[in-house]
C-alpha positions in Angstrom: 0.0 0.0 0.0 2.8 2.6 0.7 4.5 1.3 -2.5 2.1 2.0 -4.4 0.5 5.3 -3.0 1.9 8.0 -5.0 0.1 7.9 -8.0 3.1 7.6 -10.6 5.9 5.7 -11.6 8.7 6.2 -8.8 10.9 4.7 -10.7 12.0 7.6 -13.2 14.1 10.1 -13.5 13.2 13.8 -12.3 13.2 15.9 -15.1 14.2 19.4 -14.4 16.8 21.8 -16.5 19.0 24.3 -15.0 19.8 27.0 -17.0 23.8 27.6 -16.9 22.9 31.6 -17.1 22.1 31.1 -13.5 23.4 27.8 -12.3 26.9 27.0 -11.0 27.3 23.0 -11.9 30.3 20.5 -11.2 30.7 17.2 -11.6 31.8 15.3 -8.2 32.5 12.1 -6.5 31.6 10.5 -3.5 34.4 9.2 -1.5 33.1 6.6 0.9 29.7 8.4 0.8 31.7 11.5 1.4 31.6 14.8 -0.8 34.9 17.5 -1.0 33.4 20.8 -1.1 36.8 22.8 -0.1 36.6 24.3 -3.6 33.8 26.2 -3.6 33.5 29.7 -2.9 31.5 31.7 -0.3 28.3 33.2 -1.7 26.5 30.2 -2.2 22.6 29.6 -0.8 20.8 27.1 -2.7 22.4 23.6 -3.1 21.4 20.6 -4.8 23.0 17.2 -5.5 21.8 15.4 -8.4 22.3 11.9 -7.5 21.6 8.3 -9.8 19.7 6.4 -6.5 18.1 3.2 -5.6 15.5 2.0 -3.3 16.7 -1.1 -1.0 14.2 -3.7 -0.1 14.0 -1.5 3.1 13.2 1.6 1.1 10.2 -0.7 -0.4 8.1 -0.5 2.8 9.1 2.7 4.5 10.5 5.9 2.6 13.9 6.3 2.1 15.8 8.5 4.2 19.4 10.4 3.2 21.3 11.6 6.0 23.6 14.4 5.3 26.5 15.5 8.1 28.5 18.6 8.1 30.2 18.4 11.4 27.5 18.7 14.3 25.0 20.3 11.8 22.6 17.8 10.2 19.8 17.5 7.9 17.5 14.6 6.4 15.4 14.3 3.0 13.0 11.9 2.4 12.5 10.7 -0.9 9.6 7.7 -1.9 9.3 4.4 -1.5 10.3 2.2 -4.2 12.2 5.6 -5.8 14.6 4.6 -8.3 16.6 6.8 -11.3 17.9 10.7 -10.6 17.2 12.9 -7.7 17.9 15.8 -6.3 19.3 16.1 -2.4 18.9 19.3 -0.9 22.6 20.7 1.0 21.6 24.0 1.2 21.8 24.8 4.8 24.9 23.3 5.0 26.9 24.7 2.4 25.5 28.1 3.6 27.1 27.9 6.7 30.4 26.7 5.1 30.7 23.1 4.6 33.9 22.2 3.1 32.9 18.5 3.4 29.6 16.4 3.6 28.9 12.7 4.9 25.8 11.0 3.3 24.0 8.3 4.8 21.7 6.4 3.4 18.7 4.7 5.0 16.5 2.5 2.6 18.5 3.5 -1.3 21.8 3.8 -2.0 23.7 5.4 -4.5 23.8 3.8 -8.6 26.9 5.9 -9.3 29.6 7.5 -7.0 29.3 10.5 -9.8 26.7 13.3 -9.0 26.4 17.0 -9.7 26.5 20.0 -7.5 23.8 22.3 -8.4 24.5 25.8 -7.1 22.7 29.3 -7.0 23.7 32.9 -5.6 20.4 34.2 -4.2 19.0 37.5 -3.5 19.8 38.3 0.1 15.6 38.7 1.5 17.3 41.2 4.1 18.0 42.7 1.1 15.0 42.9 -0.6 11.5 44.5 -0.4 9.0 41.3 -0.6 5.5 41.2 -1.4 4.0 38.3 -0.6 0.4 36.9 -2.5 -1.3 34.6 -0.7 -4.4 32.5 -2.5 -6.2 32.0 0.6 -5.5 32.2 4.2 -2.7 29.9 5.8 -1.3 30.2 2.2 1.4 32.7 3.5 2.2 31.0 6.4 2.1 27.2 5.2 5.0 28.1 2.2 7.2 31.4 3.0 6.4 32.2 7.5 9.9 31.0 8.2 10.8 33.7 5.6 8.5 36.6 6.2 9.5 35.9 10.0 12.7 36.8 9.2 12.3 39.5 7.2 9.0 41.4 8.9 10.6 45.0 8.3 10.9 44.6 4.6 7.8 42.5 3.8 4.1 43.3 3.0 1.6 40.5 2.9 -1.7 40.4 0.6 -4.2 37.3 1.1 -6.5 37.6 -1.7 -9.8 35.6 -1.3 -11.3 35.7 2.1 -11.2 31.8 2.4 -14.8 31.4 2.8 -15.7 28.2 0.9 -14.9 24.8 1.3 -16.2 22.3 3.9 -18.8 22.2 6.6 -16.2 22.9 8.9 -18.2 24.7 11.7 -21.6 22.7 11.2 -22.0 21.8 14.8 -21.6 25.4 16.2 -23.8 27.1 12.7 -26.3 24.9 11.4 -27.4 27.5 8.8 -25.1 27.0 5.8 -24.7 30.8 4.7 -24.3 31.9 8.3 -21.9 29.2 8.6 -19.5 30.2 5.8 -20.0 34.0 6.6 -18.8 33.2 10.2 -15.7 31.3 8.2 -15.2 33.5 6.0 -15.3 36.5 9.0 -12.6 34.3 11.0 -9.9 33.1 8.3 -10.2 36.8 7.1 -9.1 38.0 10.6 -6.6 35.1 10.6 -4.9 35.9 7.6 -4.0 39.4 8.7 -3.2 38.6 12.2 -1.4 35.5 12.5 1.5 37.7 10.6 1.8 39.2 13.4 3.1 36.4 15.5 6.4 37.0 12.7 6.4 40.5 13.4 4.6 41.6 10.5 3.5 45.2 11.2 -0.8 45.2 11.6 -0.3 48.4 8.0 1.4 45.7 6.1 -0.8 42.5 6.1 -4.2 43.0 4.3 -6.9 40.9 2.7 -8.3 41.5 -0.5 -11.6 39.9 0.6 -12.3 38.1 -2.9 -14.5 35.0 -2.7 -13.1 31.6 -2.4 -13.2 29.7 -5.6 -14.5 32.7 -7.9 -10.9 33.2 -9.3 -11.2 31.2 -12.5 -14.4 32.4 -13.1 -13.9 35.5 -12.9 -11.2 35.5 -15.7 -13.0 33.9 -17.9 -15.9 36.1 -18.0 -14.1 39.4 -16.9 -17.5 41.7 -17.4 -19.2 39.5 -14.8 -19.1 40.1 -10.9 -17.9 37.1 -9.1 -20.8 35.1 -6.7 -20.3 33.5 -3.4 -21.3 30.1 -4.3 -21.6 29.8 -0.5 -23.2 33.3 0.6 -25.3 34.2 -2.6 -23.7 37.8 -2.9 -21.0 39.4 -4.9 -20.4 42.0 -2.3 -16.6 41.5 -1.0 -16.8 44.4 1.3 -18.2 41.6 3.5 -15.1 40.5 4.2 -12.3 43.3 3.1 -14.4 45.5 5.7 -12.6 43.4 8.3 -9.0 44.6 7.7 -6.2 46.3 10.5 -4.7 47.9 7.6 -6.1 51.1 6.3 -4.3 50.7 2.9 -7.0 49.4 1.2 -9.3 52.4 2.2 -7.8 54.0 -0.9 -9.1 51.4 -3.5 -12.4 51.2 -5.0 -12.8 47.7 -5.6 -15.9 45.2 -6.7 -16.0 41.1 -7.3 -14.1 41.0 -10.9 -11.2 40.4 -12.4 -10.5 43.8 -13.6 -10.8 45.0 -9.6 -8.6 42.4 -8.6 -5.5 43.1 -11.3 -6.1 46.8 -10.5 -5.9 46.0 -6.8 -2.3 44.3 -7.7 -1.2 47.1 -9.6 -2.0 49.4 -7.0 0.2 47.0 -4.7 2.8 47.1 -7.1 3.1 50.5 -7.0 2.6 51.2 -3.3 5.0 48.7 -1.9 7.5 48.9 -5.1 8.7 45.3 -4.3 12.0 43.3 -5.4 10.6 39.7 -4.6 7.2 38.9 -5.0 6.1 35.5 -4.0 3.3 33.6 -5.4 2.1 30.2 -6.3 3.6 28.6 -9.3 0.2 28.2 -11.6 1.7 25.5 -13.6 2.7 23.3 -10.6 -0.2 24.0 -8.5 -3.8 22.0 -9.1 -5.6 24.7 -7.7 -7.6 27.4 -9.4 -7.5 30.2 -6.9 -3.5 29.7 -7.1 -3.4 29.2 -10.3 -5.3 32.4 -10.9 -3.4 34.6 -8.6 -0.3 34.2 -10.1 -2.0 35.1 -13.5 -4.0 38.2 -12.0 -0.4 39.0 -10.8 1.3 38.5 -13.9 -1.2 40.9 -16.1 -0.4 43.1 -13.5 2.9 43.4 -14.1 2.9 43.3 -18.4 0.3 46.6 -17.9 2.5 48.4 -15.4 5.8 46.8 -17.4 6.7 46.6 -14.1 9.8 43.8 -14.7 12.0 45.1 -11.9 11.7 42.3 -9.8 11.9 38.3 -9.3 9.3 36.2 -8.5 9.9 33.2 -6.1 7.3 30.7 -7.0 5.9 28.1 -4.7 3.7 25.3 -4.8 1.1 24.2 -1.9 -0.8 21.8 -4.0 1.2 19.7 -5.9 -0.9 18.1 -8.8 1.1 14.6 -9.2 0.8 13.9 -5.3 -1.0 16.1 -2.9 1.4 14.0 -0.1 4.5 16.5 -1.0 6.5 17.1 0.4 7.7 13.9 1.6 8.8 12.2 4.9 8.6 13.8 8.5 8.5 17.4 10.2 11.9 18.7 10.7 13.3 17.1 7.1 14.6 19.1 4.0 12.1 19.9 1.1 13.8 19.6 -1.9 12.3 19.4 -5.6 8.9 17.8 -6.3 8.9 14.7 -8.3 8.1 15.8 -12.0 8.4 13.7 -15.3 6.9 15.5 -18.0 9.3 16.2 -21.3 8.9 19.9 -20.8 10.4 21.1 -17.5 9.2 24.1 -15.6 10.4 26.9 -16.2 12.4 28.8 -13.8 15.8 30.6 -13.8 16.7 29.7 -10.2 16.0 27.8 -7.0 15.9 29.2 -3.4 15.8 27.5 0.0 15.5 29.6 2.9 16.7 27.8 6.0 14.5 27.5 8.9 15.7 27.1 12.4 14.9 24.6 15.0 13.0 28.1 16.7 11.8 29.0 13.6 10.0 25.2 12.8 8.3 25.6 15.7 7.3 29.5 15.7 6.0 28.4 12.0 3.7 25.3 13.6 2.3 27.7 16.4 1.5 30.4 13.4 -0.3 27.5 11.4 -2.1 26.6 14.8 -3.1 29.8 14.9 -4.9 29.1 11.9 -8.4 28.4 12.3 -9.0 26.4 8.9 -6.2 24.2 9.8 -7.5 22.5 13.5 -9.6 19.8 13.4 -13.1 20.5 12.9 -15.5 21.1 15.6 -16.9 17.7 15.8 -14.1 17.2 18.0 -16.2 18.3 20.8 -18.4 14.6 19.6 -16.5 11.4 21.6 -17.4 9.5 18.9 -16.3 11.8 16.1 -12.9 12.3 18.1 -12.2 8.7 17.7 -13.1 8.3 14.0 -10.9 11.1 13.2 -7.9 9.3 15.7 -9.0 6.0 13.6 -8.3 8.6 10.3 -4.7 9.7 11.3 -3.4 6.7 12.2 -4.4 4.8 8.7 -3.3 7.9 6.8 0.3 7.9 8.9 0.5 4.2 8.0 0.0 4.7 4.6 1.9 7.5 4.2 -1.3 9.8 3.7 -0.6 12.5 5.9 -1.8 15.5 4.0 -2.0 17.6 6.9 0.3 20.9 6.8 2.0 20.6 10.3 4.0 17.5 8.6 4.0 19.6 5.4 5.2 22.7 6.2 6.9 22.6 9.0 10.8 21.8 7.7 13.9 22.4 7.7 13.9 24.8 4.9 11.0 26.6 2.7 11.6 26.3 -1.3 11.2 29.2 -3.8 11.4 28.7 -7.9 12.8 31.9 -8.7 12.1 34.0 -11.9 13.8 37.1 -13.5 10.6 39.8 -13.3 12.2 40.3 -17.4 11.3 36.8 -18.1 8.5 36.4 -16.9 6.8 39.1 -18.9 8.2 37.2 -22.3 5.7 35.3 -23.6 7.5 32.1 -24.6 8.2 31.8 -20.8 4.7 32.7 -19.9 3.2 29.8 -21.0 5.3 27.9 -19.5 4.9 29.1 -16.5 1.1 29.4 -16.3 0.7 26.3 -17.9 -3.0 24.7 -18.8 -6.4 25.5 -16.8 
């Protein structure tokens, strides 16, 4: 059952391409599962070894696990069961902090070939930068970039866009009424998404929400003279929830349930906060459409305003091949997600943004915070309580955790970073919106 639980072949090669505009590469050997670094210069923050691995008979029924030692700092990836052919170990943490020499142990796989490639990038130093940050929903800030906004609250703004109001019955027991109910949810994960930023330090002027309806994204592209509905709450009104804000920023914007409102809204944003990073979801590696549709709301955005002087760092919450990435246990590195088509994603580099042992579990409490993210009130049913115990432990068995505490909560966060110039060209564009 674990085997076969990921919904592809593990037994193929990763295809990604790194373009050598951007990307330092070297060919290397492991030594006794050791790997010289004393070559390599300072500067580096991203990492990756491209390695030709093996599942053991071991690495059949429980997921493989790669050990990799610098000294008295270490740091584990998982990778799947049954995973056979090239993939990509994540060293970033420790070449950051200087490794000159790494020890690899392997738990489940072993190496095919004592040849592998470093993959190496120079990042953009965040302390650096001034960072917007778009989130789909709320908890879509926190669950990919809260070790990095933590760490950078003086120089980052944060805009949720949809209010987060659809979805499950989450609150049925407490609001039996089904548009109270999703106006109450929609009222609470509104307040969450500009609060909880708080806990990073996020000042209350710089964390606002757009108030847009869950689930109206896609429509509202492809009918852009139509208002967008609340399939839940029966209006198109989005004061309803953008009322609700700290910030007074969006007093100054005009906006209504459409798509020309929201790219105006993300113009004005542009312009107001003049960012250098601007995170978003990556549409083509994301399933869905609310994150899909950001990213394109934010792209338009930028070709009206030709505004190019920026990168975005592109990340991916809902992986379409397996919604179980990343894999393994809290605490381990995420590294790339498992893709196989003949065309690779587009991106110019990678980023991974090491998270402290403080910062994993400041970055648990912020998604605790969230209230979308608890269990659901029948919790408060004995009964209920023990179905959903009875749930946890057959998903944990089967390696079915889908729950963002074991997601999210790593060792490092992972960007795909873009030059704002190429993503405005529209070869690249399609690659990196991809198909709705």
């Amino acid at each position: 059952m674990r085997a076969f639980s990921y919904n592809y072949n593990q037994q193929l090669n990763y295809n990604y391409e790194f373009s050598p505009a951007y990307a330092e590469k070297t060919e290397l050997q492991l030594n006794e599962n050791n790997l010289n670094l004393s070559s390599f210069s300072n500067g580096i923050n991203t990492a990756f070894v491209e390695i030709d691995i093996r599942s053991t008979i071991k690495g059949i029924i429980k997921e493989p696990e790669v050990k990799m030692i610098s000294g008295t700092d270490t740091i584990f990836q998982n990778l799947e069961c049954r995973a056979k052919g090239i993939r990509y170990l994540n060293i970033s943490r420790l070449i950051h902090n200087g490794a000159t020499e790494i020890q690899f142990q392997f738990l489940g796989c072993k190496p095919e070939s004592k040849l592998v490639k470093l993959i190496a990038y120079r990042n953009v130093e965040p302390a650096k930068a001034k960072i917007l940050i778009l989130a789909p929903h709320p908890d879509d800030a926190e669950i990919a970039a809260y070790g990095l906004y933590a760490s950078n609250s003086g120089n980052t703004f944060i805009a949720t866009i949809t209010a987060g109001d659809a979805g499950s019955m989450r609150y049925d027991e407490l609001y039996s009424d089904s548009v109270q109910h999703y106006i109450e949810k929609g009222k609470i994960r509104s307040w969450n998404s500009t609060t909880v930023p708080q806990l990073g330090g996020i000042a209350p002027e710089n964390a606002i929400n757009l108030g847009y309806f869950d689930a109206s994204l896609k429509k509202m592209h492809n009918n852009t003279s139509a208002h967008g509905f609340s399939r839940s709450i029966k209006t198109d009104n989005i004061n309803l929830f953008r009322s609700k804000n700290c910030s007074h920023l969006p007093d100054s914007l005009k906006p209504e349930s459409s798509w020309r409102s929201l790219v105006n809204d993300l113009k004005f944003l542009l312009l107001k906060v003049h960012p250098t990073v601007v995170l978003s979801t990556y549409p083509a590696h994301d399933w869905h459409f609310d994150h899909k549709f950001t990213t394109v709301a934010l792209i338009q955005a930028m070709n009206e305003l030709h505004y190019d002087s920026c990168q975005l760092w592109l990340y991916t919450n809902h992986l379409p091949l397996n919604d179980y990435y990343p894999f393994g246990k809290q605490g381990s590195a995420i590294s790339l997600p498992p893709h196989f088509d003949r065309e690779p994603i587009y991106f110019d580099q990678l980023c991974s943004f090491p998270l402290s042992e403080k910062l994993q579990s400041d970055k648990a409490i912020a998604l605790d915070a969230m209230n979308d993210l608890r269990p659901d009130t029948q919790y408060r049913n004995t009964k209920a309580s023990w179905l959903q115990t009875k749930k946890n432990f057959w998903d944990k068995l089967y390696l079915k955790e889908s729950d963002y505490f074991r997601r999210s909560v790593r060792s490092n966060e992972l960007f795909f970073v873009i030059d704002g110039k190429n993503a405005l060209r529209t070869e690249y564009q399609t690659k990196i919106v991809g198909e709705f």
